[in-house]
Backbone bond lengths (Angstrom), bond angles and torsions (degrees), N, CA, C in turn:
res aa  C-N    CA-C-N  psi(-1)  N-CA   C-N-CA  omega(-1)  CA-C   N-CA-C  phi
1 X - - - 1.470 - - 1.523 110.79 -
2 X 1.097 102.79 138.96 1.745 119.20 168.60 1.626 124.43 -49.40
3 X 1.347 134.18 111.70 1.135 117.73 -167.67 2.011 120.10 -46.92
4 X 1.439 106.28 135.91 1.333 93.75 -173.12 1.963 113.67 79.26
5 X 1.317 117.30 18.65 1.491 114.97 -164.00 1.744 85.11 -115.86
6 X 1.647 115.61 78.05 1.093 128.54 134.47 1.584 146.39 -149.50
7 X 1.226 130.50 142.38 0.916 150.24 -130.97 2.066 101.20 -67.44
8 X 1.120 114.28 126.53 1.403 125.29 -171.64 1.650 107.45 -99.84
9 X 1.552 122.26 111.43 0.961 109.75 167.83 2.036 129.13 -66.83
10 X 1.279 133.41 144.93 1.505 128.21 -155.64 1.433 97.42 -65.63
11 X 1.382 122.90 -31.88 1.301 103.20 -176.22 1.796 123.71 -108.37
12 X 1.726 88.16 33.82 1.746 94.79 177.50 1.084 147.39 -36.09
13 X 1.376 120.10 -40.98 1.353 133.35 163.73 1.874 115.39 -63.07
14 X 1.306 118.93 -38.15 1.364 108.54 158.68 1.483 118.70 -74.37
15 X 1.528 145.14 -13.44 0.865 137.59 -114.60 1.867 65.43 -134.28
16 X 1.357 124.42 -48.10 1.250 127.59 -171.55 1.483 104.25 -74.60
17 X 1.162 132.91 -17.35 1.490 140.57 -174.00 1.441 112.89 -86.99
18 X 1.500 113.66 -36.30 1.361 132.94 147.76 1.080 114.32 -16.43
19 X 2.160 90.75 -88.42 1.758 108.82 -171.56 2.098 115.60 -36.85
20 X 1.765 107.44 -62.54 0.690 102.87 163.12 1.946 141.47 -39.36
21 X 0.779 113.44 -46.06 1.515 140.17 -171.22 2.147 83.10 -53.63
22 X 1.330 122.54 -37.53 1.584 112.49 -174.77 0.823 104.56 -79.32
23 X 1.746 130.60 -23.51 1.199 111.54 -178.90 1.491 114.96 77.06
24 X 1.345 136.94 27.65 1.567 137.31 -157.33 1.511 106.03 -132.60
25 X 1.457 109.49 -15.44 1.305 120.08 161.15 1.658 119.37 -37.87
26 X 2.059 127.07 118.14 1.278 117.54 175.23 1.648 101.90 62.66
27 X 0.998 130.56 -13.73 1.598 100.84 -179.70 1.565 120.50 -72.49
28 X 1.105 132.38 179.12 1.714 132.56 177.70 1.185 113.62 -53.99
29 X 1.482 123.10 157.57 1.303 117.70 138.92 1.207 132.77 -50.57
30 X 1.254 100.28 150.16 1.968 109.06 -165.31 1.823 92.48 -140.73
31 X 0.906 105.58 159.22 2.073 121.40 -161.58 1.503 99.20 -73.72
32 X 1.887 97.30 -52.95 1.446 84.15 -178.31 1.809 126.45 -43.88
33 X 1.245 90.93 -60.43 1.733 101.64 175.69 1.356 112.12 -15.22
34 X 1.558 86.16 -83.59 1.702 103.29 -168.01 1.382 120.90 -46.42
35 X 1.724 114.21 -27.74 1.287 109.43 177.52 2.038 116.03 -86.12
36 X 1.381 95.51 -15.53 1.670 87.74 172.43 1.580 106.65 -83.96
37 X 1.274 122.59 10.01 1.555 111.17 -171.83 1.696 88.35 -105.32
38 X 1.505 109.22 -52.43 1.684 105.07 178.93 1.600 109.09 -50.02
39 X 1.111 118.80 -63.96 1.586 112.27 164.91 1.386 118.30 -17.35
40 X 1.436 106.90 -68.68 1.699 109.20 -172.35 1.626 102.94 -47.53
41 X 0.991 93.62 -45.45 1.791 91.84 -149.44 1.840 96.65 -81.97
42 X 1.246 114.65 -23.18 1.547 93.39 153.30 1.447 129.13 -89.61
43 X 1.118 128.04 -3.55 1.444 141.67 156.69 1.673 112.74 -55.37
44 X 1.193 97.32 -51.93 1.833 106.27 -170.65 1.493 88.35 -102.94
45 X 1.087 169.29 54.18 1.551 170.73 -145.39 1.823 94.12 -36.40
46 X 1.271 125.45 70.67 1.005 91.39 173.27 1.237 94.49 -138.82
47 X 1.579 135.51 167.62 1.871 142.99 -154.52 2.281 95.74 -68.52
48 X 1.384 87.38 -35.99 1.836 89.85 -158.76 1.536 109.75 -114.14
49 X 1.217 104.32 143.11 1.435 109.32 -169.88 1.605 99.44 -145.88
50 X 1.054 123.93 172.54 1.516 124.16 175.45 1.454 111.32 177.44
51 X 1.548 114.42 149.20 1.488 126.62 152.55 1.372 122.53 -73.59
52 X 1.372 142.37 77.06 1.413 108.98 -158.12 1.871 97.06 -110.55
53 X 1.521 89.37 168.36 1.335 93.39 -167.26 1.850 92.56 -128.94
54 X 1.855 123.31 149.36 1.216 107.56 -177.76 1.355 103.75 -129.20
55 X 1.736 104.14 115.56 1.923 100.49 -162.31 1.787 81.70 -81.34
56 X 1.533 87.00 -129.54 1.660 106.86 -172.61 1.417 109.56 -68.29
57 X 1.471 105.19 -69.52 1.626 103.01 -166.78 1.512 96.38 -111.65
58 X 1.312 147.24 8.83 1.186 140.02 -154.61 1.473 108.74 -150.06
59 X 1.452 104.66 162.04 1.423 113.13 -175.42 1.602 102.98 -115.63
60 X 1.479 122.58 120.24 1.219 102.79 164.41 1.545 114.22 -129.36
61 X 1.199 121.00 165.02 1.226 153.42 173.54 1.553 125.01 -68.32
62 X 1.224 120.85 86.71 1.522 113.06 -168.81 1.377 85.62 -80.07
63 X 1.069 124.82 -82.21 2.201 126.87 175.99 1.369 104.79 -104.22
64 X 2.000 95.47 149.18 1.361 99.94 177.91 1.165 105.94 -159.08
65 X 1.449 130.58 153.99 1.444 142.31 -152.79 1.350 110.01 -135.29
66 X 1.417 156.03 59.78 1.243 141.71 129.81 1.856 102.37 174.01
67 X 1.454 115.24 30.30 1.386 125.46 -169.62 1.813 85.24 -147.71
68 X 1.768 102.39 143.97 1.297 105.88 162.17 1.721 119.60 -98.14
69 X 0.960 106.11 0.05 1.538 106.91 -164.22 1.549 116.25 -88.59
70 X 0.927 134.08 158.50 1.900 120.55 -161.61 1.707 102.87 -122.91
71 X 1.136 123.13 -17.95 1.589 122.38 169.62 1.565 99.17 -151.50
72 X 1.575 95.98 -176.66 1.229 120.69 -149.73 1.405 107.63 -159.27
73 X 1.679 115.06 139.01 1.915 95.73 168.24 0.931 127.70 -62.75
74 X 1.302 143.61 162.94 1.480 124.41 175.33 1.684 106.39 -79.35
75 X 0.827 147.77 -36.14 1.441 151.03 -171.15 1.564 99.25 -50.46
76 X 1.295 133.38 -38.56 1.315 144.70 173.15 1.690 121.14 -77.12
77 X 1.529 112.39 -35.69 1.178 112.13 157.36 1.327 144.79 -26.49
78 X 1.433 137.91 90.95 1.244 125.55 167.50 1.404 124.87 -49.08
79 X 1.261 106.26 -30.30 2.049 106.92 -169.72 1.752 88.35 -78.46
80 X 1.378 127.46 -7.95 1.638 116.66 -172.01 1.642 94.58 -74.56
81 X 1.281 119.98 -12.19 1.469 117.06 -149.67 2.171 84.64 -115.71
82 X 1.351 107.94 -16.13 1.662 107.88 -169.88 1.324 100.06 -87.43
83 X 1.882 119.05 -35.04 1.597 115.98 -170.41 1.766 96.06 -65.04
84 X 0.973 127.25 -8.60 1.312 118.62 -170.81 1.397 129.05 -75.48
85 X 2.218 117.18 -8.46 0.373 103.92 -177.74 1.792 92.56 -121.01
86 X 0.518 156.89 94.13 2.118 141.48 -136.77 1.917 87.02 -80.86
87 X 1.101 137.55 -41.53 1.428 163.47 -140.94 1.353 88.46 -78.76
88 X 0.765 143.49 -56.19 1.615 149.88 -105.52 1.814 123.59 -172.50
89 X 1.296 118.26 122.36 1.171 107.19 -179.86 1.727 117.52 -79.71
90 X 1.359 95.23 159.36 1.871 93.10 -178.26 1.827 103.45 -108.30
91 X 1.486 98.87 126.49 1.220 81.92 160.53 1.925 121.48 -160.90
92 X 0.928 114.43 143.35 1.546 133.98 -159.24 1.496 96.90 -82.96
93 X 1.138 112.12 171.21 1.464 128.49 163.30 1.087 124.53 -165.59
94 X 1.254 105.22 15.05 1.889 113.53 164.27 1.463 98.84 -171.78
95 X 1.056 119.14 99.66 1.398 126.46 -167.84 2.085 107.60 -77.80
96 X 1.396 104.66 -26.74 1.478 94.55 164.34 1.230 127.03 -91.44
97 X 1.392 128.65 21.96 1.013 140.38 161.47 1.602 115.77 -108.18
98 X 0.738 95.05 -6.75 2.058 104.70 173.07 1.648 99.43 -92.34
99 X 1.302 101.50 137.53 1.598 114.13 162.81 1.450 131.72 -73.51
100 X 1.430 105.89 -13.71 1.511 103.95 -176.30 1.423 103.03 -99.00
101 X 1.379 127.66 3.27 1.602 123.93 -138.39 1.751 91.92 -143.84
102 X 1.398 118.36 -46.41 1.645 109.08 167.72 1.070 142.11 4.23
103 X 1.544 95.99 -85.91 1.761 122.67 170.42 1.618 105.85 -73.26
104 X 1.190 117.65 8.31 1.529 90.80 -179.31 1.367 118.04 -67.20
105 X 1.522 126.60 -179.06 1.703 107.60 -175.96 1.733 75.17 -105.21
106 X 1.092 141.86 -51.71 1.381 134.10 171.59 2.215 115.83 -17.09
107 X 1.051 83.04 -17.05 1.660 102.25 -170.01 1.722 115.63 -108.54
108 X 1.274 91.54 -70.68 1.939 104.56 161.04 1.255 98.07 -61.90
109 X 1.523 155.64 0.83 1.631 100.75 -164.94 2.169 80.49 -159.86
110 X 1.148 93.40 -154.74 1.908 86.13 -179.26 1.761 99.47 -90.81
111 X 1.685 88.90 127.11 1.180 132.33 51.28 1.523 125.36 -121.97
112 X 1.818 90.70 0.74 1.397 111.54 -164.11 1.578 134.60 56.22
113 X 1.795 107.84 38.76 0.895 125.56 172.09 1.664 136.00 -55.95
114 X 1.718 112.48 108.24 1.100 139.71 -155.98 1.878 110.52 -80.60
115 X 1.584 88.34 -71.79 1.935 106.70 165.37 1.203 116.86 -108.07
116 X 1.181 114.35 151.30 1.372 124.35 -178.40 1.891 114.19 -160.33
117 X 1.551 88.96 121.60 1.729 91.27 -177.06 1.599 107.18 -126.91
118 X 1.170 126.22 102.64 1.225 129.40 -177.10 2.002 122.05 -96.28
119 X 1.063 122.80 136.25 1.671 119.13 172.13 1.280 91.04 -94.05
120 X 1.439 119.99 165.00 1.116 121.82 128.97 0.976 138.69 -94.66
121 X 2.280 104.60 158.93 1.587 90.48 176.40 2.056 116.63 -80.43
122 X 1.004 116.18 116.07 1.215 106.77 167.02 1.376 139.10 -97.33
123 X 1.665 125.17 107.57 1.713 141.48 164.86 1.057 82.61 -30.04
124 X 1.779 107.02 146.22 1.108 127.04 132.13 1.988 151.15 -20.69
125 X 1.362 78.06 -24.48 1.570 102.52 -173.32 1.690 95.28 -102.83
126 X 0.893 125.68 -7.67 1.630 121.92 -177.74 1.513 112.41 108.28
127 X 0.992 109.77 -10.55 2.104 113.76 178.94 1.077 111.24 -71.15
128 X 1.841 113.80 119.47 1.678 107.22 159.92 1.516 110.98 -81.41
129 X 1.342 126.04 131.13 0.941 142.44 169.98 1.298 122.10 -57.66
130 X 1.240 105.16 -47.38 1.901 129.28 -177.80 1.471 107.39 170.57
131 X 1.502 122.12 -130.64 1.524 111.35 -159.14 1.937 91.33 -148.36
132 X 1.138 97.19 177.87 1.824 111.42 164.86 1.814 87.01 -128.86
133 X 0.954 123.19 114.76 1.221 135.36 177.96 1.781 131.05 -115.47
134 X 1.166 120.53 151.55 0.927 129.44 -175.68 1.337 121.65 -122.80
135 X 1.312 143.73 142.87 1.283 129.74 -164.86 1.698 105.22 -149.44
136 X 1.431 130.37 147.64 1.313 133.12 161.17 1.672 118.44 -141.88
137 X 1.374 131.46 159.53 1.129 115.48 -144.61 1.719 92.47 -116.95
138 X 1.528 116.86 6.34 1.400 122.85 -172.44 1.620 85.24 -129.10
139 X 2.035 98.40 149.25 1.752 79.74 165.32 1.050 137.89 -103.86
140 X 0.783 143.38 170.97 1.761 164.07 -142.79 0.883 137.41 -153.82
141 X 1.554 150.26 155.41 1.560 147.40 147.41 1.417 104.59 -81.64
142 X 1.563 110.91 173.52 1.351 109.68 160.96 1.845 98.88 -134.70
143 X 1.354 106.65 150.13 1.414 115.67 -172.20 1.804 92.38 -61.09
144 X 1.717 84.91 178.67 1.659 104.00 165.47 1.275 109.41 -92.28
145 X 0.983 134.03 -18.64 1.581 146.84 172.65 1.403 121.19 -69.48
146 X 1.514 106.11 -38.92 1.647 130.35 161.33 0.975 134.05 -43.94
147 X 1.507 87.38 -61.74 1.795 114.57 -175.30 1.733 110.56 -78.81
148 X 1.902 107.49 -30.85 1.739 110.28 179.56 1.729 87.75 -63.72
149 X 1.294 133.52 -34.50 1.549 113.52 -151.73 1.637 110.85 -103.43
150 X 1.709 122.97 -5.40 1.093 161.15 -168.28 1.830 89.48 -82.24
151 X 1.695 123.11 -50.69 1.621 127.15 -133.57 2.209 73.39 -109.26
152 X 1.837 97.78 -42.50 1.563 78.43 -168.31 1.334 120.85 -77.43
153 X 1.485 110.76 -11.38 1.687 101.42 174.81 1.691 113.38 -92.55
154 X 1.523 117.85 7.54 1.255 129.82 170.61 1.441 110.99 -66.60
155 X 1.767 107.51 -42.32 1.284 116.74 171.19 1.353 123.11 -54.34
156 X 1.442 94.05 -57.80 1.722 102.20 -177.07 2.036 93.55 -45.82
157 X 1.005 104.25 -77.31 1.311 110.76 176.40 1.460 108.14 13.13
158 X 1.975 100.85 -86.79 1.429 137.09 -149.11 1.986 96.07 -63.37
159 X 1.748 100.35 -26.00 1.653 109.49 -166.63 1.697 90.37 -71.03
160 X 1.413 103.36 -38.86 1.743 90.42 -169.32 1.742 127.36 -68.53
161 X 1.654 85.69 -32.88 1.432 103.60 158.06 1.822 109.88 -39.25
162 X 1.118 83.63 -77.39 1.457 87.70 178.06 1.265 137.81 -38.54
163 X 1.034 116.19 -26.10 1.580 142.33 -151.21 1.694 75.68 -98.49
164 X 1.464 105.17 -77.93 1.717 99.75 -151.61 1.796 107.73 -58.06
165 X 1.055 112.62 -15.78 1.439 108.43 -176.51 1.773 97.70 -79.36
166 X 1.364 128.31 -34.58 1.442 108.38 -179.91 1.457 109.95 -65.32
167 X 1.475 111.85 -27.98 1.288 106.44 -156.29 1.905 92.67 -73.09
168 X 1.667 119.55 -34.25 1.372 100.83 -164.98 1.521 105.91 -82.88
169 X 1.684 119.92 -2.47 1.337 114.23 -176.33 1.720 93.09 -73.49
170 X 1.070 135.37 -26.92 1.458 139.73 -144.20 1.544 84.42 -93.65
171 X 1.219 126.75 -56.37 1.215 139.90 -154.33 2.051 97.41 -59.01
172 X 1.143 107.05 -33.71 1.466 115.48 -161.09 1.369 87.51 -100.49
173 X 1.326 119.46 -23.41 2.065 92.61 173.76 1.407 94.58 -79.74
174 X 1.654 131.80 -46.66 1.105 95.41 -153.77 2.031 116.40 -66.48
175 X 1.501 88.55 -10.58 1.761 79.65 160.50 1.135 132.49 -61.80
176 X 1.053 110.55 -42.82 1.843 125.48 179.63 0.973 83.75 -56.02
177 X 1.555 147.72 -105.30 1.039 144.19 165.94 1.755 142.40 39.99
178 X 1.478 88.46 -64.31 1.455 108.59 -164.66 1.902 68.43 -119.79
179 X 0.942 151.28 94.44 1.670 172.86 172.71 1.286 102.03 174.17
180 X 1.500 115.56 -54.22 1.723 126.19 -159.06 1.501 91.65 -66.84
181 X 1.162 126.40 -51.42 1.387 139.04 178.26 1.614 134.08 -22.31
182 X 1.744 85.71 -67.02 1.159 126.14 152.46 1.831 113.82 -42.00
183 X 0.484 80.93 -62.30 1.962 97.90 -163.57 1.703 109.09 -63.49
184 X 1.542 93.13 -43.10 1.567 111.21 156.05 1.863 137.56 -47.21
185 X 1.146 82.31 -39.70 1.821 112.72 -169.83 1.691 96.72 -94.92
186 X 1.442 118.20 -34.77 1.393 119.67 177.57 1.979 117.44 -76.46
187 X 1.382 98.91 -34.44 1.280 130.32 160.44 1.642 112.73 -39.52
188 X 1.528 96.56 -72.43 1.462 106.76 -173.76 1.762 107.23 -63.93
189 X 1.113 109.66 -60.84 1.779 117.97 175.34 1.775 93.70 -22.83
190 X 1.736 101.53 -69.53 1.634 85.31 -171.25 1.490 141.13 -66.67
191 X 1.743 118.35 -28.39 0.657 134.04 124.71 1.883 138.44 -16.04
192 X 1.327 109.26 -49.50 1.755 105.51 153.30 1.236 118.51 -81.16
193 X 1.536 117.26 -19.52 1.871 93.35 178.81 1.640 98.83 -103.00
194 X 0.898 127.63 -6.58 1.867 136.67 146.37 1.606 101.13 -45.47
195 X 1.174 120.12 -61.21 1.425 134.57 162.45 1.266 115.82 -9.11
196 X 1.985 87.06 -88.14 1.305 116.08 -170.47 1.310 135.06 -53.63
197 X 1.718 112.05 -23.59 1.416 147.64 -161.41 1.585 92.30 -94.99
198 X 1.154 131.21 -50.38 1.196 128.81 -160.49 1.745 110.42 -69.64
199 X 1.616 99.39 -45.30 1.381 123.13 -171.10 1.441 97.58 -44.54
200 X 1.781 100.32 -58.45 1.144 106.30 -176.08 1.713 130.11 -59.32
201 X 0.801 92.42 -38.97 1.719 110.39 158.61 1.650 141.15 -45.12
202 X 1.921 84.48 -28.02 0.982 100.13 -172.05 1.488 115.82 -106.22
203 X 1.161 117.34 11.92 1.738 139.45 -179.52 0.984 82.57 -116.08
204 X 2.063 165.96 -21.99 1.286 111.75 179.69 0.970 104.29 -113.06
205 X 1.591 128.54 -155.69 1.236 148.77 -137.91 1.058 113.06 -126.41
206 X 1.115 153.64 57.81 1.374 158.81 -152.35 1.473 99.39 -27.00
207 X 1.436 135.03 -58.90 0.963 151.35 178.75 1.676 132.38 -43.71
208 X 1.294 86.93 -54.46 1.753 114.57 -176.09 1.285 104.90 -102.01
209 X 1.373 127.88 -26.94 1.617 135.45 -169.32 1.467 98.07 64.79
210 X 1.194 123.10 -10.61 1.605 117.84 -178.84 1.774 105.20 -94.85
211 X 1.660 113.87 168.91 1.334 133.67 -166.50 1.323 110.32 -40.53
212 X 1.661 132.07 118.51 1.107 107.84 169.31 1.909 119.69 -82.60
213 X 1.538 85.81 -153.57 1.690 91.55 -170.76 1.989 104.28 -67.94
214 X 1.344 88.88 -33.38 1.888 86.84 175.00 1.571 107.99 -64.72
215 X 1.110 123.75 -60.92 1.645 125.74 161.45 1.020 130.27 -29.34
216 X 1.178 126.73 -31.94 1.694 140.15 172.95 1.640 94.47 -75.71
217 X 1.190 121.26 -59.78 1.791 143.90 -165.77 1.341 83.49 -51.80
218 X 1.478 125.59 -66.25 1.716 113.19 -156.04 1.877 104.58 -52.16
219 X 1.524 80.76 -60.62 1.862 95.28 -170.44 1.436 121.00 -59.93
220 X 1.314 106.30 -11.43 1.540 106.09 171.57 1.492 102.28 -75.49
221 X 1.804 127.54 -61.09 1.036 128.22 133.52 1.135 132.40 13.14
222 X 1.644 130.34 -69.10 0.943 132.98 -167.99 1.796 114.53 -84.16
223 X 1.370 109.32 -31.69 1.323 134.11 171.44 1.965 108.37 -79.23
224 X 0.949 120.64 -16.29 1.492 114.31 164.34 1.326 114.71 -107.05
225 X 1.493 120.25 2.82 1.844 123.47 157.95 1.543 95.64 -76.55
226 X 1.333 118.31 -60.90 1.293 137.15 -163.41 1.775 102.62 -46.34
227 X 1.630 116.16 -46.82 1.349 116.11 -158.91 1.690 90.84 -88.43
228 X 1.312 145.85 -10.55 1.382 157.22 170.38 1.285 108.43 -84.98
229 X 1.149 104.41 -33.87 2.085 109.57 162.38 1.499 113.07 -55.42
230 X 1.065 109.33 -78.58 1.204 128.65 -168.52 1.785 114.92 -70.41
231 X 1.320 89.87 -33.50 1.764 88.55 -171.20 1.701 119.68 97.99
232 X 1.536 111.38 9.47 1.160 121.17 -157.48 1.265 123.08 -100.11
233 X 1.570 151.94 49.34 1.303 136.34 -176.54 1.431 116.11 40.08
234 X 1.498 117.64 160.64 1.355 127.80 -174.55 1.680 104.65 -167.94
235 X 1.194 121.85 155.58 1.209 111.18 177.74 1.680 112.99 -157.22
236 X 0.868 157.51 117.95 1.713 163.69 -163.09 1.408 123.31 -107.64
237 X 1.023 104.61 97.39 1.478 118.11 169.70 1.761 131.54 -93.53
238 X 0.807 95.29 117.64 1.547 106.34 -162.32 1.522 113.57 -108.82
239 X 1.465 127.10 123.43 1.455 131.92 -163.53 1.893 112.84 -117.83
240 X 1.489 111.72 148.13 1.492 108.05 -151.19 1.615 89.90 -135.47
241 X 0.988 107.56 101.32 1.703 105.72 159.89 1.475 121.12 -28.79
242 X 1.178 133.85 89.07 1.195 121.70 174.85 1.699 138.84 -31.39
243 X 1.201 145.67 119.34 2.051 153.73 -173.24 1.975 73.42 49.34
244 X 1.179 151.95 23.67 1.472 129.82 164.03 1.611 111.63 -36.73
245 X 1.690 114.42 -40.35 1.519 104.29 174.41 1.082 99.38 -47.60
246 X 1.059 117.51 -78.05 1.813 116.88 -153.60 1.395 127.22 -49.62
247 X 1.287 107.39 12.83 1.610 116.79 175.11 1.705 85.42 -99.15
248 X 1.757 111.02 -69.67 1.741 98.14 -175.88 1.784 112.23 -59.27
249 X 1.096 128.44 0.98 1.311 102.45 179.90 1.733 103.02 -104.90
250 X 1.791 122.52 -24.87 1.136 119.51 174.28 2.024 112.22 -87.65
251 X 1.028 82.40 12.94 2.229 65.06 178.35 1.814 98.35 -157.62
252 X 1.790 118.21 -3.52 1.293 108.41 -156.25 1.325 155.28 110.87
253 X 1.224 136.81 111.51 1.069 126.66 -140.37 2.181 105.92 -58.97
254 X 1.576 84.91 -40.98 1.701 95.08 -178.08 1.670 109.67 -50.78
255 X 1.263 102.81 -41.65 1.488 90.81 -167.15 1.591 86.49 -80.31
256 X 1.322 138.88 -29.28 1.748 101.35 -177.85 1.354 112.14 -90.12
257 X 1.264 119.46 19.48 1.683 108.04 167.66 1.718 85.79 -85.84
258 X 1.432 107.93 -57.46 1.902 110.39 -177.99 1.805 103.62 -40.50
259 X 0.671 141.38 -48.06 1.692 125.12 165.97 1.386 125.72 -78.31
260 X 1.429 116.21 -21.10 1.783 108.34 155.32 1.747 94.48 -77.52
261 X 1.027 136.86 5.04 1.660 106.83 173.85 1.300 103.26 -119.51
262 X 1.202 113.08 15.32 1.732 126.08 168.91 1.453 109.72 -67.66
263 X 1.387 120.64 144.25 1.704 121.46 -156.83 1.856 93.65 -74.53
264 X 1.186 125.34 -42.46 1.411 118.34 174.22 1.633 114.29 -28.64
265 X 1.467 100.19 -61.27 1.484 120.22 -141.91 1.712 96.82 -93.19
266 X 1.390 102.38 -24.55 1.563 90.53 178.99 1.776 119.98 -99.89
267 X 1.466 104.25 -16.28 2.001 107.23 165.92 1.326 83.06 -67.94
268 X 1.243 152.11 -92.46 1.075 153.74 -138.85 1.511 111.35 -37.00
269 X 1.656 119.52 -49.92 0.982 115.74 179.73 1.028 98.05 -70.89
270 X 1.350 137.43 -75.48 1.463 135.95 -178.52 1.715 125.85 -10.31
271 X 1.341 97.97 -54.01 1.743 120.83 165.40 1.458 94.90 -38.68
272 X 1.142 143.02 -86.73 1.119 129.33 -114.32 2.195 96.19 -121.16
273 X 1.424 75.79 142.51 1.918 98.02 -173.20 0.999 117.53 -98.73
274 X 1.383 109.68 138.89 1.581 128.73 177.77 1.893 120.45 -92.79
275 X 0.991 77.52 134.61 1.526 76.17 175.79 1.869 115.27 -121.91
């Protein structure tokens, strides 16, 4: 084969966005795997069995049963030639007598693959991923009985696929999640001393820095629950700057806020408590 001389399914680029999207790419062996590949290959009696998966340029091996090697180019791939049909399994029975399969080095060289009957795995959305495959190095047929139990444990397969990708989509909300949370709770913190600051802000006097007229209002308030609590007397005394108009009516209101914010006039106010 011609370098790069394999077959592109039309909707590859989604079909590769897919593969990715499980996330199963290079990760470890896992039990399930290994046991649907031993299955296959005693189902179909044959030495090689495999999970294979087909990224961009390469073939890899999630589990595999009678080969040591873990990927492959894709140009050499048989399952590159199985995603082609998602419908339907592919399968050979004398691989040097096929034209697409000859020159493969998968063919010329180890493992020296003879037959080959692959399912695919098929997404939900219609994407073969790659294959559950079977392999022998002499050729062969494979029954109809073979091939029905070959396509249904492909499924199981494609279900686990499936399965583990909800579980890691789930896994990443509940991060988002427990982030959103976070961000929420950091939110509120600022938000109460935004709160708290304002409240406070909002009892004094810009002027005097001392209690305003709402501040007096609460605590009078709070001191006539208090004297209805208890049963106790209360009494309010209230203090008047002496001719103070006649400073705002002879020079302005600015200049008599500027002498209530004069250090005399404003400890003084400050000094002294309201009840």
């Amino acid at each position: 084969m011609r370098e790069r001389d394999y077959p592109l399914p039309p909707n590859e680029p989604a079909r590769q966005a897919a593969l990715e999207r499980y996330q199963v790419l290079d990760t470890p062996p896992e039990r399930f795997y290994d046991d649907a590949v031993t299955l296959a290959a005693a189902l179909c009696g044959t030495p090689i069995a495999m999970v294979s998966l087909i990224d961009n340029e390469r073939q890899w091996y999630k589990s595999k049963v009678g080969v040591d090697t873990t990927e492959t180019h894709r140009r050499d791939a048989f399952c590159a030639h199985a995603i082609m049909t998602p419908n339907m399994p592919l399968v050979v029975n004398d691989a040097l007598v096929d034209e697409r399969f000859k020159d493969s080095a998968l063919v010329t060289a180890n493992p020296h693959i003879r037959f080959y009957a692959g399912a695919p795995l098929v997404t939900p959305e219609g994407h073969a991923l790659g294959t559950l495959c079977v392999i022998d190095t002499i050729p062969r047929e494979i029954t109809a009985t073979q091939l029905t139990a070959l396509e249904a444990l492909s499924r199981t397969v494609a279900s686990h696929l499936e399965q583990g990708r909800h579980i890691a989509d789930l896994e990443r909300l509940m991060l988002a999640k427990d982030a959103h949370v976070e961000e929420l709770k950091e939110y509120s913190r600022a938000l109460e001393e935004a709160s708290s600051r304002y409240r406070e802000q909002s009892l004094i006097d810009p002027v005097t820095n001392g209690p305003n007229r709402r501040a007096c209002e609460l605590r009078l308030e709070e001191e006539h629950q208090r004297a209805l609590r208890y049963g106790a007397p209360y009494a309010l005394l209230t203090i008047d700057v002496d001719n103070f108009k006649d400073v705002n009516d002879l020079h302005g209101h600015s200049q008599g806020d500027a002498v209530l914010r004069s250090e005399e006039h404003t400890s003084e106010l400050q000094s002294r408590q309201y009840l």
